[in-house]
Biopython code that builds the backbone (N, CA, C, O; Angstrom):
import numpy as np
from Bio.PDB.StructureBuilder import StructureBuilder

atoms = [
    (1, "UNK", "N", (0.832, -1.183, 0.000)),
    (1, "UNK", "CA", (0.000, 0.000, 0.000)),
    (1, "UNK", "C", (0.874, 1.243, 0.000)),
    (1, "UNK", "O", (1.290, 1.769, -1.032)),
    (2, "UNK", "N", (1.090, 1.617, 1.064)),
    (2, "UNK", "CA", (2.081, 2.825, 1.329)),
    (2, "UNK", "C", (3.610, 2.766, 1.578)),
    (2, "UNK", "O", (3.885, 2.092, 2.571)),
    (3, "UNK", "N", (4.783, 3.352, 0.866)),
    (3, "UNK", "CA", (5.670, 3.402, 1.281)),
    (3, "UNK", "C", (6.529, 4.159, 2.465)),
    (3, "UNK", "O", (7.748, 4.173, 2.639)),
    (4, "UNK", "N", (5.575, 4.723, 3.148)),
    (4, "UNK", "CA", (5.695, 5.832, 4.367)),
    (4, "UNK", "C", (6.445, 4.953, 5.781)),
    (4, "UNK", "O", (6.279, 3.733, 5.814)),
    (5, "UNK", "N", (7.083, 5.488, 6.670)),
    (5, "UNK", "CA", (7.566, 5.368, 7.630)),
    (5, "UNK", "C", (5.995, 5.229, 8.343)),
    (5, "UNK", "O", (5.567, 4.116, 8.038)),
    (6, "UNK", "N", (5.221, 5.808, 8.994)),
    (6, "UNK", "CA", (4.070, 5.092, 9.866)),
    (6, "UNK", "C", (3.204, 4.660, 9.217)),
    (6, "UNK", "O", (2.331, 5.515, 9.072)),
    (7, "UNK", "N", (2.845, 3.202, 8.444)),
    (7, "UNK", "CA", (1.763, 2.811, 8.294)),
    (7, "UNK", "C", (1.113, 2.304, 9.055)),
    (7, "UNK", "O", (1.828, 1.821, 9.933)),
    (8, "UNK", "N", (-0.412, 2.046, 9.305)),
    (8, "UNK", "CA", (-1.419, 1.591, 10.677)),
    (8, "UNK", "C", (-0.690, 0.491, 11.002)),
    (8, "UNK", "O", (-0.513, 0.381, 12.216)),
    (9, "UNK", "N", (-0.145, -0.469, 10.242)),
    (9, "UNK", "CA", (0.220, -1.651, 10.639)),
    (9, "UNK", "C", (1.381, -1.496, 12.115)),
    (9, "UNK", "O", (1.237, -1.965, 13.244)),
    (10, "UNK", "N", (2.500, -0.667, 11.557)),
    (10, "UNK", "CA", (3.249, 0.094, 12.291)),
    (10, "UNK", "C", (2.917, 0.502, 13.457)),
    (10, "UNK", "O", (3.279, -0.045, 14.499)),
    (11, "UNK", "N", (2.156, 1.558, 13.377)),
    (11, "UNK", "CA", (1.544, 2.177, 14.456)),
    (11, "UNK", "C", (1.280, 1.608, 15.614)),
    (11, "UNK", "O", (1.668, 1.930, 16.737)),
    (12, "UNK", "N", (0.311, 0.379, 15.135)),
    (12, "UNK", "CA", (-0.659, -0.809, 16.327)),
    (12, "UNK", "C", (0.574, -1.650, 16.733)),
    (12, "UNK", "O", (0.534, -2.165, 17.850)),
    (13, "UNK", "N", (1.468, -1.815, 16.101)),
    (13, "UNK", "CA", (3.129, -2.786, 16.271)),
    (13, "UNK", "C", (3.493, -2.046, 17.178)),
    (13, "UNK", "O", (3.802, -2.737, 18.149)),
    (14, "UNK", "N", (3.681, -0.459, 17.462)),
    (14, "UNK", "CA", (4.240, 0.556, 18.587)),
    (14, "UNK", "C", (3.387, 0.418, 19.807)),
    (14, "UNK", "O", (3.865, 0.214, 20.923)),
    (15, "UNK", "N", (2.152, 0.532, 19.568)),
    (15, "UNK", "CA", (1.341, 0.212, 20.556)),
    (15, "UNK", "C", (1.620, -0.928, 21.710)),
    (15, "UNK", "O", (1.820, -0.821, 22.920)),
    (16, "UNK", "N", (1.571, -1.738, 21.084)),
    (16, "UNK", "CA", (1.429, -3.030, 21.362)),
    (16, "UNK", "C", (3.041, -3.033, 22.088)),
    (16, "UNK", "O", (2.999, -3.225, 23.303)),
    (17, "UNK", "N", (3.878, -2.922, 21.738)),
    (17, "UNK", "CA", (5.312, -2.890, 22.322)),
    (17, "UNK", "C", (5.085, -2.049, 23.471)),
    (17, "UNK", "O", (5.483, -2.331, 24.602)),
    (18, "UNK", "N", (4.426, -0.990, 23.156)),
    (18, "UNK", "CA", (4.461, 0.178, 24.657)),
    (18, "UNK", "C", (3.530, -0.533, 25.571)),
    (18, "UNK", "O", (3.971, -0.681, 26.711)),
    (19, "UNK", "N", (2.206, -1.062, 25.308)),
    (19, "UNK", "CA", (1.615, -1.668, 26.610)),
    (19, "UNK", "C", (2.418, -2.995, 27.297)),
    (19, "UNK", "O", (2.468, -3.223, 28.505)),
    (20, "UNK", "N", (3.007, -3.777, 26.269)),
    (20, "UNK", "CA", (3.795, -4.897, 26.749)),
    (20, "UNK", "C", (5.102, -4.369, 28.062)),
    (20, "UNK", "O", (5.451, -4.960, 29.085)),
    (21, "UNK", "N", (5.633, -2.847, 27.393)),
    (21, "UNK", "CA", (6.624, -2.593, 28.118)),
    (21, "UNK", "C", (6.193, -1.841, 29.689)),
    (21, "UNK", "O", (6.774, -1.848, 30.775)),
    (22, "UNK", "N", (4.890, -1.209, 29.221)),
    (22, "UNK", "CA", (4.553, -0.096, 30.412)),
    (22, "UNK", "C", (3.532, -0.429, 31.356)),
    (22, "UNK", "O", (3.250, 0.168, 32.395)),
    (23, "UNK", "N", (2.889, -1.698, 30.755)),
    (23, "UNK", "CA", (1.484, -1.965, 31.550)),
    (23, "UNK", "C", (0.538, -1.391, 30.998)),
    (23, "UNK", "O", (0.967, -0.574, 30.184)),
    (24, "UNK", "N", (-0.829, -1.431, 31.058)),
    (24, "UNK", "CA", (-1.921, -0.982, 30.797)),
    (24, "UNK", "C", (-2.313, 0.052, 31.475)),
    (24, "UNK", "O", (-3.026, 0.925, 30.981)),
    (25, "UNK", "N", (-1.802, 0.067, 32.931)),
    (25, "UNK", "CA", (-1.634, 1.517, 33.612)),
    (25, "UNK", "C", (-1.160, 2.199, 33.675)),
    (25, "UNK", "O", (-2.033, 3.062, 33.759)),
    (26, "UNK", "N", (-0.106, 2.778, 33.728)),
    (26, "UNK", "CA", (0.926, 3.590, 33.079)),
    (26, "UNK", "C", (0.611, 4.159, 31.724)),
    (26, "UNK", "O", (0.766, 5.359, 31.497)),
    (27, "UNK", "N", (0.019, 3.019, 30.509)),
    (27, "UNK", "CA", (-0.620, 3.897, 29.448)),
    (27, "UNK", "C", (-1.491, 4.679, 29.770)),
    (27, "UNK", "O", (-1.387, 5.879, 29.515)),
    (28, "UNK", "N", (-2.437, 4.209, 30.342)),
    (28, "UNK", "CA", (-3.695, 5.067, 30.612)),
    (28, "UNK", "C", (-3.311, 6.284, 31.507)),
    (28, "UNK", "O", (-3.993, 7.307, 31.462)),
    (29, "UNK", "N", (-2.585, 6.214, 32.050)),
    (29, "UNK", "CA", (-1.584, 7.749, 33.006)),
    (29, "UNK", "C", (-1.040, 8.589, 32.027)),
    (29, "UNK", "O", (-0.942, 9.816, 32.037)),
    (30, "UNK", "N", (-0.634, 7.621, 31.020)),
    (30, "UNK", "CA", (0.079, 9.000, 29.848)),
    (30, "UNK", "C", (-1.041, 9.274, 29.291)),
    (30, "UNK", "O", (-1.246, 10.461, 29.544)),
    (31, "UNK", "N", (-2.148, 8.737, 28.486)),
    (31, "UNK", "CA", (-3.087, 8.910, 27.718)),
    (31, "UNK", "C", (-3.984, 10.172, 28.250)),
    (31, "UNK", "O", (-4.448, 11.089, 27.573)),
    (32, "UNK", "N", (-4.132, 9.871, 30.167)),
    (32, "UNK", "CA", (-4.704, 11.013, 30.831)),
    (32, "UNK", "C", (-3.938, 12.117, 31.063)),
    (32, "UNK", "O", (-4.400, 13.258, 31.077)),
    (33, "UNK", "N", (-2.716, 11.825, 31.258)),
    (33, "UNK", "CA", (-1.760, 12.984, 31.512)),
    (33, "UNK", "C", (-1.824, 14.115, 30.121)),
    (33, "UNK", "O", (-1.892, 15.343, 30.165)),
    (34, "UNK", "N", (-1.775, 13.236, 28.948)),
    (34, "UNK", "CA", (-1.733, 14.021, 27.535)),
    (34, "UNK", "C", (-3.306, 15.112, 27.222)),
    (34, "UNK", "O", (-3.456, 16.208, 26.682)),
    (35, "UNK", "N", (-4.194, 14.195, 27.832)),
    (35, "UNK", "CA", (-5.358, 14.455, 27.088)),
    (35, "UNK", "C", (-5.329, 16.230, 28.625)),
    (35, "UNK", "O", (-5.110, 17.385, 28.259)),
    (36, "UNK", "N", (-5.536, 15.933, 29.743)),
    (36, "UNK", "CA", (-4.963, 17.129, 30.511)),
    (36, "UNK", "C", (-4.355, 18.205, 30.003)),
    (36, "UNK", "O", (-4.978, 19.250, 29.817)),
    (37, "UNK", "N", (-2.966, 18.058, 29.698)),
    (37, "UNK", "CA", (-2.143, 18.625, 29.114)),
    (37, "UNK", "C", (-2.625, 19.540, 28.074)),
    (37, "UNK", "O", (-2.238, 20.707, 28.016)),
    (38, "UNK", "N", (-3.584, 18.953, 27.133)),
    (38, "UNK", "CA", (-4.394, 19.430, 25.906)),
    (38, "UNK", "C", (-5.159, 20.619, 26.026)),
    (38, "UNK", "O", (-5.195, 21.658, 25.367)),
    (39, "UNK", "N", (-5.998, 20.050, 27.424)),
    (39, "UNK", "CA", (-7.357, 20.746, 27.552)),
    (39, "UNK", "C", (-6.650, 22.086, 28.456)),
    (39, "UNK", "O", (-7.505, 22.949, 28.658)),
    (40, "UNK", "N", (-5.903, 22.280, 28.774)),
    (40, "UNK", "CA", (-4.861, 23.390, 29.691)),
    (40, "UNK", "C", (-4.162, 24.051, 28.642)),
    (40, "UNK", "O", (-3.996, 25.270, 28.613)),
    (41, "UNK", "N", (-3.856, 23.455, 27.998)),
    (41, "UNK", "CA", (-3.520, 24.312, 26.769)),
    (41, "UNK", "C", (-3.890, 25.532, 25.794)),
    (41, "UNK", "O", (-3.477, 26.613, 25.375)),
    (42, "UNK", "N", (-5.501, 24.142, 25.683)),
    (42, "UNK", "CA", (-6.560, 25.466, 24.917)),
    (42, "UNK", "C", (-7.233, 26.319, 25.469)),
    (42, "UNK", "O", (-7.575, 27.319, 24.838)),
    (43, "UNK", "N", (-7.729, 26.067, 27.299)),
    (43, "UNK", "CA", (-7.555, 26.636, 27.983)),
    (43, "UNK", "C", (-6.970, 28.142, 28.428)),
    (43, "UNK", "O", (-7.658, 29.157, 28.536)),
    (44, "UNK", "N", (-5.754, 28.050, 28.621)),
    (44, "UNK", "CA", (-4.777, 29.103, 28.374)),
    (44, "UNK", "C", (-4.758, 29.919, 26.602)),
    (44, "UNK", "O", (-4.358, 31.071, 26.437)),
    (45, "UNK", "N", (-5.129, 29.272, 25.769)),
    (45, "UNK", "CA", (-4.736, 30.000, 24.622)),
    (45, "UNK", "C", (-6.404, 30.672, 24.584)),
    (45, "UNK", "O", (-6.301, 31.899, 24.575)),
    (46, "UNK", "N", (-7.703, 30.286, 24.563)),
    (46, "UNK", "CA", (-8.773, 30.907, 24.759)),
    (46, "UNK", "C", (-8.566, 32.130, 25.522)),
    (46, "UNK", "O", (-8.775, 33.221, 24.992)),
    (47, "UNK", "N", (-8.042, 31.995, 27.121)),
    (47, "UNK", "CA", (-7.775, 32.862, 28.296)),
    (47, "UNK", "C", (-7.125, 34.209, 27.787)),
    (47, "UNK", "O", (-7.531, 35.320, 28.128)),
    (48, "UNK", "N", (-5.937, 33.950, 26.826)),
    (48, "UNK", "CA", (-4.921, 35.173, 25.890)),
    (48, "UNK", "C", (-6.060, 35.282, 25.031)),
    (48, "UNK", "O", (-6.592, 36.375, 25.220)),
    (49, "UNK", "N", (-6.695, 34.557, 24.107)),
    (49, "UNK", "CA", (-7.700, 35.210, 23.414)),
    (49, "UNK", "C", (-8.796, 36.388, 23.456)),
    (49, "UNK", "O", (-9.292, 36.928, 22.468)),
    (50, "UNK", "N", (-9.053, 36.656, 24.718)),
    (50, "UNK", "CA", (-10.515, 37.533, 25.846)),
    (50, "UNK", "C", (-9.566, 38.371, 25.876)),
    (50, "UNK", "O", (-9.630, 39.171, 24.942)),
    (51, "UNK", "N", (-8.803, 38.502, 26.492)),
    (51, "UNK", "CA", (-8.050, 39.896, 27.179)),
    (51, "UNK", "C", (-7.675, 40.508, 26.298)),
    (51, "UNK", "O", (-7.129, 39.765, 25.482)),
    (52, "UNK", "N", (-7.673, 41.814, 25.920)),
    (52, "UNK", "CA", (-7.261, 43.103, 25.421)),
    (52, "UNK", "C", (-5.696, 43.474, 26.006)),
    (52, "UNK", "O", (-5.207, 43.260, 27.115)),
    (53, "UNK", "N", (-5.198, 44.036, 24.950)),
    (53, "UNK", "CA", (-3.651, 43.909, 25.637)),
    (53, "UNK", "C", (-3.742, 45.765, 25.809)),
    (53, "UNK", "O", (-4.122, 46.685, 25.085)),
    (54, "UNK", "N", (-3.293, 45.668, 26.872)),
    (54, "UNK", "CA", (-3.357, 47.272, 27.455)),
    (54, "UNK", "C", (-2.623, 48.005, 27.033)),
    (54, "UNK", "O", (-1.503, 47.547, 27.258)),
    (55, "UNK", "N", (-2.531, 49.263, 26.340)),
    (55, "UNK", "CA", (-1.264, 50.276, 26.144)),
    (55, "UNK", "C", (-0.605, 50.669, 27.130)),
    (55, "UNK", "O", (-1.307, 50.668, 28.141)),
    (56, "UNK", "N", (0.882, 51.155, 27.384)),
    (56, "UNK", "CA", (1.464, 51.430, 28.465)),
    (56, "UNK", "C", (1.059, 53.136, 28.703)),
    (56, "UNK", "O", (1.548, 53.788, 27.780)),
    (57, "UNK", "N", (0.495, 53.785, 29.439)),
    (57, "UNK", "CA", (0.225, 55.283, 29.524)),
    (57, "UNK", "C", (2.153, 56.086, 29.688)),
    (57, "UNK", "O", (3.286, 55.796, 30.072)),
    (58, "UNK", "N", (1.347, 57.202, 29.074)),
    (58, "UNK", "CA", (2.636, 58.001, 29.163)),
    (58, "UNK", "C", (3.101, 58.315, 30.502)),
    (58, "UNK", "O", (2.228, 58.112, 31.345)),
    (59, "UNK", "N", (4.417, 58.831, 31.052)),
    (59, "UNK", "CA", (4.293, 59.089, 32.435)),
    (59, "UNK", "C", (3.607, 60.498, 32.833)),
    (59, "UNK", "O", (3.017, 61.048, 31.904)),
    (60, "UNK", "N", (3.603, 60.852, 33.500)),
    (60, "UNK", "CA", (2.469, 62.349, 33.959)),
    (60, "UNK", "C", (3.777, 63.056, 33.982)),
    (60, "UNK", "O", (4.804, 62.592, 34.477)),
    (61, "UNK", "N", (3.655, 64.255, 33.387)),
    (61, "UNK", "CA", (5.002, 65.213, 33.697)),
    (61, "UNK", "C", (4.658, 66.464, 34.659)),
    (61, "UNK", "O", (5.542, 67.259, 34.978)),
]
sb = StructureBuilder()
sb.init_structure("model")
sb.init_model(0)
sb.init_chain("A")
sb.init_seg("    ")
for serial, (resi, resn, name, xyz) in enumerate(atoms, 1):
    if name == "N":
        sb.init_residue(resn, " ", resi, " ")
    sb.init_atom(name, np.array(xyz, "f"), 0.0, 1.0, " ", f" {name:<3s}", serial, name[0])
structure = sb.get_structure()
């Protein structure tokens, strides 16, 4: 089919090596840790989105 470096076949082959190596818990810690990570992200980039960026005022002479 494809001559690409990740084909699905690939992919599920990585998988499968990482639960063998990490446990099924430990995946699911990264899987939650990532999906976290995500939602804090867009989070924060929404948060910079709202705010108006303030001009600095001149000083009063």
């Amino acid at each position: 089919m494809g001559e690409g470096l990740f084909q699905p076949m690939h992919i599920l082959l990585i998988i499968a090596i990482a639960l063998l190596l990490f446990g099924p818990s430990k995946f699911a810690d990264l899987g939650k840790g990532l999906g976290e990570g995500i939602r804090n992200f867009k989070s924060a980039m929404k948060d910079g989105e709202e705010k108006p960026k303030e001009t600095p005022k001149p000083p009063a002479a």
